[in-house]
C-alpha positions in Angstrom: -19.2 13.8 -35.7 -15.6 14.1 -35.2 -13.4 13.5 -38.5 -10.0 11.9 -38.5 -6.8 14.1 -38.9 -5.5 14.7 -42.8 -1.9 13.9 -43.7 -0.9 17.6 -43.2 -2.7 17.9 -39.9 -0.5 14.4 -38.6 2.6 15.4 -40.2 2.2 18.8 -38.4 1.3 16.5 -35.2 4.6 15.1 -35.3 6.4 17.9 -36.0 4.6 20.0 -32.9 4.8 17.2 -30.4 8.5 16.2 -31.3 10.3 18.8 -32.9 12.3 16.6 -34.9 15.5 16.4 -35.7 18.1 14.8 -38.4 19.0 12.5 -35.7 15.3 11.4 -36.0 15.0 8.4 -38.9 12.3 6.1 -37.7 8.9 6.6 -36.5 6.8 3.6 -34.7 3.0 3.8 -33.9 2.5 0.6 -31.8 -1.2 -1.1 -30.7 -1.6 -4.0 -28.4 -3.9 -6.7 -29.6 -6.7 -8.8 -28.1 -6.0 -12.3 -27.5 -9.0 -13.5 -29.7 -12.2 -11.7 -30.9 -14.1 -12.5 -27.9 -12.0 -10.4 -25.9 -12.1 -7.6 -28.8 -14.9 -4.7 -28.7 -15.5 -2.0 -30.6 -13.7 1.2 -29.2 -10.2 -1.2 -29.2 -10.9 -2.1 -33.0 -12.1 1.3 -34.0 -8.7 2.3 -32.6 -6.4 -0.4 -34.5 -7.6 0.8 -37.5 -7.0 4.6 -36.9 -3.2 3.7 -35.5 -3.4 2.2 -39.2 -4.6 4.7 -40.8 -2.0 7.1 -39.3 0.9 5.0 -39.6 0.0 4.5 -43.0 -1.0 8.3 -43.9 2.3 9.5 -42.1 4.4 7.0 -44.3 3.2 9.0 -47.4 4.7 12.4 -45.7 7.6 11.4 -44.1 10.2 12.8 -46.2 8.5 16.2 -45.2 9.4 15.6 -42.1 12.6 14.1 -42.4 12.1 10.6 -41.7 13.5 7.9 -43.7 11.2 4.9 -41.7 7.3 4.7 -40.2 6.3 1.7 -39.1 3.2 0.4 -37.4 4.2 -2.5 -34.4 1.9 -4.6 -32.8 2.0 -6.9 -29.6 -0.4 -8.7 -27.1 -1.9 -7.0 -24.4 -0.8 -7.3 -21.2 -4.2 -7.3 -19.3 -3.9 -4.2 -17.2 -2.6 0.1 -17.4 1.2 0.4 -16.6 2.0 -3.4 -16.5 5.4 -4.4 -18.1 5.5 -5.0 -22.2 6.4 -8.5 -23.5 9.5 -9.4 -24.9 8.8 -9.6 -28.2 7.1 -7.1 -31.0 6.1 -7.4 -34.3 6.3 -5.6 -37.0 2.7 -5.2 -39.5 1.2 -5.0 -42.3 -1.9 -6.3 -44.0 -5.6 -6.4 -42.5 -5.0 -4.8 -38.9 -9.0 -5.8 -37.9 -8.5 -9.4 -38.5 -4.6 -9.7 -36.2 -5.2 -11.1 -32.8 -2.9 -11.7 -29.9 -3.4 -15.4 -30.2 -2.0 -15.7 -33.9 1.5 -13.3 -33.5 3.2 -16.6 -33.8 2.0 -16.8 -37.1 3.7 -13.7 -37.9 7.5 -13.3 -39.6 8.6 -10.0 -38.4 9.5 -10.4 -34.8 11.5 -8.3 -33.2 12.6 -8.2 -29.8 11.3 -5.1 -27.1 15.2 -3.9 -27.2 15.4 -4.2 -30.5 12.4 -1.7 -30.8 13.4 0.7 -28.6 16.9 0.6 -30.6 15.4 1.2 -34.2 13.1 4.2 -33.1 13.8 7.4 -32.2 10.2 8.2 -31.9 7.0 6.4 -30.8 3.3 7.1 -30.7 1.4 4.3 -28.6 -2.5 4.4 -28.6 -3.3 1.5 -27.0 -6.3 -0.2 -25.3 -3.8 -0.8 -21.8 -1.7 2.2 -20.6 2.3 1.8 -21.7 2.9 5.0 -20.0 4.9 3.8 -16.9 7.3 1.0 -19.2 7.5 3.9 -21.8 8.8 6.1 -19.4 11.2 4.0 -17.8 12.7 2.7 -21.2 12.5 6.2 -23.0 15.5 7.3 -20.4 17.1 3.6 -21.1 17.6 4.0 -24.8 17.0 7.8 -25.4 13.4 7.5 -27.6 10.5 9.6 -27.0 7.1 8.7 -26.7 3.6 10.1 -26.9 1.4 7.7 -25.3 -2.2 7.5 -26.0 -4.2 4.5 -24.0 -8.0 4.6 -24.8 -7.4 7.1 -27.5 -11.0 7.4 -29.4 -12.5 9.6 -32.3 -13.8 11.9 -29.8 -10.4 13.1 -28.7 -9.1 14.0 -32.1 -10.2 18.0 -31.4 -7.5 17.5 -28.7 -4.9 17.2 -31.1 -5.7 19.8 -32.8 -5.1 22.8 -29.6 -2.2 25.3 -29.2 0.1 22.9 -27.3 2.7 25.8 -27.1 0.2 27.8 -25.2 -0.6 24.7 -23.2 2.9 24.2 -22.5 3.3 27.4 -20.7 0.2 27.0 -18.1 1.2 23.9 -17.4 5.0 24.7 -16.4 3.8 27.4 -13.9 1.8 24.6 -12.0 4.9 22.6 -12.2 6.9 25.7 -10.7 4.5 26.2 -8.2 4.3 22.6 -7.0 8.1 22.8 -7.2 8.8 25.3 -4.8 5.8 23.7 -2.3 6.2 21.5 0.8 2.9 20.5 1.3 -1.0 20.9 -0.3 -4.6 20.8 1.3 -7.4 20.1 -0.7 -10.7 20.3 0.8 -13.9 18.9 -0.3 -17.7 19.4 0.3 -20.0 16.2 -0.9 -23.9 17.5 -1.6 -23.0 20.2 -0.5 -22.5 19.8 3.3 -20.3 17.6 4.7 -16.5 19.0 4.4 -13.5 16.7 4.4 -9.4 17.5 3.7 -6.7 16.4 3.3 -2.6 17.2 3.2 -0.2 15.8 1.1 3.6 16.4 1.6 5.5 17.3 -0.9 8.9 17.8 0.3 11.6 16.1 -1.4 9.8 15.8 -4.5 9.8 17.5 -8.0 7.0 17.9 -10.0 6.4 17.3 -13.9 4.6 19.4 -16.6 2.9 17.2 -19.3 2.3 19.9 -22.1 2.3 17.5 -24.8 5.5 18.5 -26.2 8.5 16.0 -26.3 11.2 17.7 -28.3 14.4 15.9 -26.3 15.3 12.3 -26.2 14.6 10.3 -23.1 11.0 11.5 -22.4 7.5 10.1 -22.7 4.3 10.9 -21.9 0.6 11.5 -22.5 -1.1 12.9 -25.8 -3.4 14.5 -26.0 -1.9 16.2 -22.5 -2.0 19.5 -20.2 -1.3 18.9 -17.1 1.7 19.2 -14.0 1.8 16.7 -11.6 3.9 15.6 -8.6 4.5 12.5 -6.5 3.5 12.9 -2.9 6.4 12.4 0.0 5.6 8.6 0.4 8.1 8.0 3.8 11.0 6.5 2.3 13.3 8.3 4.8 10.8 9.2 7.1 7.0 9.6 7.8 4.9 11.1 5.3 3.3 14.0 6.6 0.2 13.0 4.2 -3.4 12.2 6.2 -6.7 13.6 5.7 -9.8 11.9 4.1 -10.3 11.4 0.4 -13.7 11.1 -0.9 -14.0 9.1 -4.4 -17.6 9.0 -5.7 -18.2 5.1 -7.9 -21.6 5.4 -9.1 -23.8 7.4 -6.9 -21.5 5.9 -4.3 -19.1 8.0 -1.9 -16.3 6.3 -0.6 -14.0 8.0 1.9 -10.6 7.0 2.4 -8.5 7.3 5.2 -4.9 8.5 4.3 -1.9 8.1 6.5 1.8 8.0 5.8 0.4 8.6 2.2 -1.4 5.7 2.1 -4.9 4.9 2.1 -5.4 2.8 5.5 -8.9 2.5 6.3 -12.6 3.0 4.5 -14.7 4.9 6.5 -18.2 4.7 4.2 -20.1 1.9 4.1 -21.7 0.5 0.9 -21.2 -1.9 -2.3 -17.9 0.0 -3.5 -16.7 0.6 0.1 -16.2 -2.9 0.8 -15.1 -3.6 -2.8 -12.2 -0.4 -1.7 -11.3 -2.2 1.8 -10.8 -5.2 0.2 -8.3 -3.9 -2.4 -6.9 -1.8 0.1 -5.9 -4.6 2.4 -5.2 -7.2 0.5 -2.9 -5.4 -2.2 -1.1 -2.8 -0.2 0.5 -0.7 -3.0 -3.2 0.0 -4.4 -3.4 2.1 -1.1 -0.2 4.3 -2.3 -1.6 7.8 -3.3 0.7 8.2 -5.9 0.0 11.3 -8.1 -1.5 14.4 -7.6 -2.5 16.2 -11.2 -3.5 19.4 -12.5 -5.7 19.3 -15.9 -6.1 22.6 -17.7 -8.1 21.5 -21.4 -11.1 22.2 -19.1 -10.5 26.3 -20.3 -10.6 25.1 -23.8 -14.1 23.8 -23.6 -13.6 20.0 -23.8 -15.8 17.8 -22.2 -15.1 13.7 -20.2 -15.1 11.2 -23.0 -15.2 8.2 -20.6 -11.3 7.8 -20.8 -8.5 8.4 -18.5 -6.2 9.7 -21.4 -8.4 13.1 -21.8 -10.7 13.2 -18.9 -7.4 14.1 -16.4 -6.8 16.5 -18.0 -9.5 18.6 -17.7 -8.8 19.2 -13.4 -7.6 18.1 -10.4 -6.9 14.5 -10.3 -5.3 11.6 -7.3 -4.3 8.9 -8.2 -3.5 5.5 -6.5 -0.9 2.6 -7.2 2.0 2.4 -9.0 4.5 5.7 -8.6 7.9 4.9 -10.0 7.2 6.4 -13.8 6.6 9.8 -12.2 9.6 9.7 -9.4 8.1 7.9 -6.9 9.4 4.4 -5.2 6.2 2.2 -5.9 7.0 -0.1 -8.6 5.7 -3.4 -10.1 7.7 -5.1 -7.5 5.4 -4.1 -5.0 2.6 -5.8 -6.1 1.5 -9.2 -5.3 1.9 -10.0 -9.0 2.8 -8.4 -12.1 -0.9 -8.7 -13.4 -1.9 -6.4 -10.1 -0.2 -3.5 -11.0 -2.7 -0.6 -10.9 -2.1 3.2 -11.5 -5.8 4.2 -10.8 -6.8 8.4 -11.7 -10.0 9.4 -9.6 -10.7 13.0 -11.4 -12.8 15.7 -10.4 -14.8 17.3 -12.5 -18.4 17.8 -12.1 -19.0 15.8 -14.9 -17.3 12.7 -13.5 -18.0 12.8 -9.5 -21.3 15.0 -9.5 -21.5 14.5 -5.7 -18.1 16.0 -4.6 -16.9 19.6 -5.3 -13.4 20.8 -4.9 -13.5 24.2 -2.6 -9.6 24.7 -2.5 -6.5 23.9 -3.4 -3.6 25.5 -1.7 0.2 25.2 -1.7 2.3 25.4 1.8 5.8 27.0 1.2 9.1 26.5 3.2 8.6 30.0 4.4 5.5 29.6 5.6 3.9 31.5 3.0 0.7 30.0 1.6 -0.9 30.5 -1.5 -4.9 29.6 -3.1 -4.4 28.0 -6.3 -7.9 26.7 -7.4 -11.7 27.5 -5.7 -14.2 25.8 -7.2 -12.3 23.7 -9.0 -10.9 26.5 -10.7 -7.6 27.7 -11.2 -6.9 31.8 -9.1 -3.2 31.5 -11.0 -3.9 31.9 -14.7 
C-alpha cells in the first residue's frame, strides 16, 4: 500500500525540485477534467483528488517555503499527450470529484492560459493527458517552471521520495556523453535469436538531462524523472543518416519498423498490430518521426513499470515517435493532419514491458572515430 506524501514531505518536494527563490510567490497544481462522468475512471479521479489534496496541504506550509499564493487550476482535457492547452483556465475550489469538463462554464474564476502562465512562477501538472510539450514551450515564453506529471498514480509516490541530487548527476553524464556523440547503434535480439540494429544520427543535436530538478526559470519537465535524452538528426539540412530496424513488441506482438531518414517508412512484420502500425505510418506521416531517444536510470533504485509512461521511461532505454519540437527537434503540431493527431508515443525497454526483445548494446560514435559501449543487457558499463 503506498501512502500519500505528509505536508513536510511536499513542502520539502517543492523545495528539492525548485529551489525557490524570493522571486517565487505563487504556486499552481493544475488537473485536466473529463468532459462528463462517462468519460471519467478511476485512476483520473483517484488523481484529482490527490492534486487536491496537495494543493491544499501545501497551502497550509507555504509561508515555510516562502510563497505568498497556492492555487489548484483546472481545465478540460484536450483528448490526447502533448496536444495544445485551451484558452481558458479556471481557478478551484470546492468538491474536485464532482467538477467535469462540461460544467467549467458554470464556474466564476476564469482566467485566461496567459494570464496563468503570468501569475505563476511555479507549476506542478499531474494530469490524465501529457502537458509536457505546451509546458515546455511556454515555460521559455513567460519564464515559469514546471514539473509535469501525466498519469501520476499512488504507486509512484516512492518516486518522489529518492535522492534527486544523486539522480541528477547520473543523468548529466549521459547527457555529456550523448553531447559529444555523432551517432548511436542499438542492437536487439527478439527470443533470443533473431538480431536487428539500428543507427541514429546525432549530429547537430544536443541532448537534455531530466533529473527532476528545475531550480531556473524557463524550464519544464517530468516528475518523478531520471533520464537524458536527445533528438535524433531528422534531415532538416540534409539526410539523416538514421536507418536500421526497430522492433516494438504490442501484446505478444513484434512489429519491426523500417527506419530511413529518421523516419519509420515501412512495417516489415505481419500481424494485427503491424497493419494497425502501417496504417498510422502512412497515413499520418509525423507519427513515423523517431523523435527521442531516452535513457532511464530509477531502474538501479529498484522500481518496478506501473503501467504509465510518466515512471516506466525511466527505468531504461526508451524511442519514441511523433512529435519533437519540446525537446529541440522540428516536428510540431503543425505537422499533423490535425491538432487532435498529435502523438509523442515512448516504446520502453524493459523486460518487464517488452518480454520478447532484449537490448544487447548501446554504443556512442564520436567525431574522432572513437567508439564507446554504454549499456549491455540493458544495462548501463558507465556508472
Amino acid at each position: 500500500m503506498h501512502t500519500n506524501l505528509s505536508q513536510t514531505e511536499l513542502a520539502q518536494l517543492v523545495k528539492s525540485v525548485f529551489s525557490p527563490t524570493e522571486k517565487d510567490k505563487s504556486l499552481a497544481i493544475m488537473v485536466d477534467l473529463p468532459a462528463s462522468p462517462q468519460e471519467d475512471s478511476e485512476l483520473w479521479e483517484k488523481r484529482r483528488k490527490l492534486a487536491y489534496n496537495w494543493a491544499q496541504k501545501l497551502d497550509n506550509v507555504k509561508n515555510s517555503i516562502g510563497l505568498n499564493r497556492v492555487t489548484f487550476v483546472v481545465y478540460s482535457n484536450v483528448g490526447n499527450n502533448n496536444a495544445d492547452l485551451p484558452d481558458n483556465f479556471y481557478n478551484f475550489s470546492g468538491k474536485i470529484s464532482d467538477l467535469y469538463a462540461d460544467s467549467l462554464h458554470l464556474l466564476k474564476n476564469k482566467i485566461t492560459i496567459e494570464e496563468f502562465f503570468l501569475q505563476n512562477q511555479i507549476i506542478i501538472a499531474p494530469t490524465e493527458f501529457s502537458a509536457t510539450a505546451p509546458l515546455k514551450l511556454n515555460a521559455k515564453k513567460y519564464g515559469f517552471r514546471a514539473a509535469t506529471m501525466p498519469g501520476f498514480s499512488e504507486s509512484m509516490i516512492p518516486a518522489l521520495k529518492l535522492d534527486y541530487q544523486e539522480i541528477n548527476g547520473m543523468v548529466n553524464k549521459i547527457k555529456t556523453l550523448l553531447d559529444k556523440g555523432t551517432g548511436l547503434e542499438i542492437s536487439f535480439t527478439v527470443d533470443s535469436k533473431d538480431t536487428y540494429k539500428v543507427f541514429f544520427d546525432l549530429r547537430f543535436r544536443t541532448a537534455h538531462a531530466s533529473g527532476g530538478r528545475f531550480p531556473e526559470p524557463g524550464h519544464a519537465g517530468n516528475l518523478p524523472s531520471g533520464e537524458a535524452y536527445i533528438v535524433p538528426y531528422e534531415g532538416e539540412n540534409e539526410p539523416s543518416r538514421s536507418s536500421g530496424i526497430v522492433p516494438v513488441q504490442f501484446d505478444n506482438e513484434v512489429v519491426l519498423y523500417k527506419i530511413e531518414n529518421n523516419k519509420a517508412v515501412g512495417i516489415l512484420s505481419s500481424g494485427k498490430y503491424s497493419d494497425e502500425e502501417k496504417i498510422k505510418i502512412s497515413s499520418e506521416p509525423a507519427y513515423s518521426n523517431i523523435a527521442e531517444l531516452g535513457f532511464g536510470v530509477l531502474k538501479k533504485y529498484g522500481l518496478k513499470p506501473v503501467n504509465s509512461i510518466l515512471l516506466d521511461e525511466k527505468l531504461g532505454l526508451h524511442i519514441a515517435f511523433g512529435r519533437s519540437d519540446h525537446f529541440g527537434g522540428i516536428i510540431g503540431v503543425k505537422d499533423f493532419s490535425s491538432p487532435d493527431k498529435v502523438v509523442h508515443i515512448d516504446r520502453i525497454y524493459t523486460s518487464e514491458i517488452q518480454n520478447r526483445i532484449n537490448v544487447d548494446y548501446v554504443t556512442l560514435f564520436y567525431e574522432d572515430g572513437e567508439k564507446e559501449l554504454i549499456m549491455k543487457n540493458s544495462d548501463y558499463l558507465i556508472f
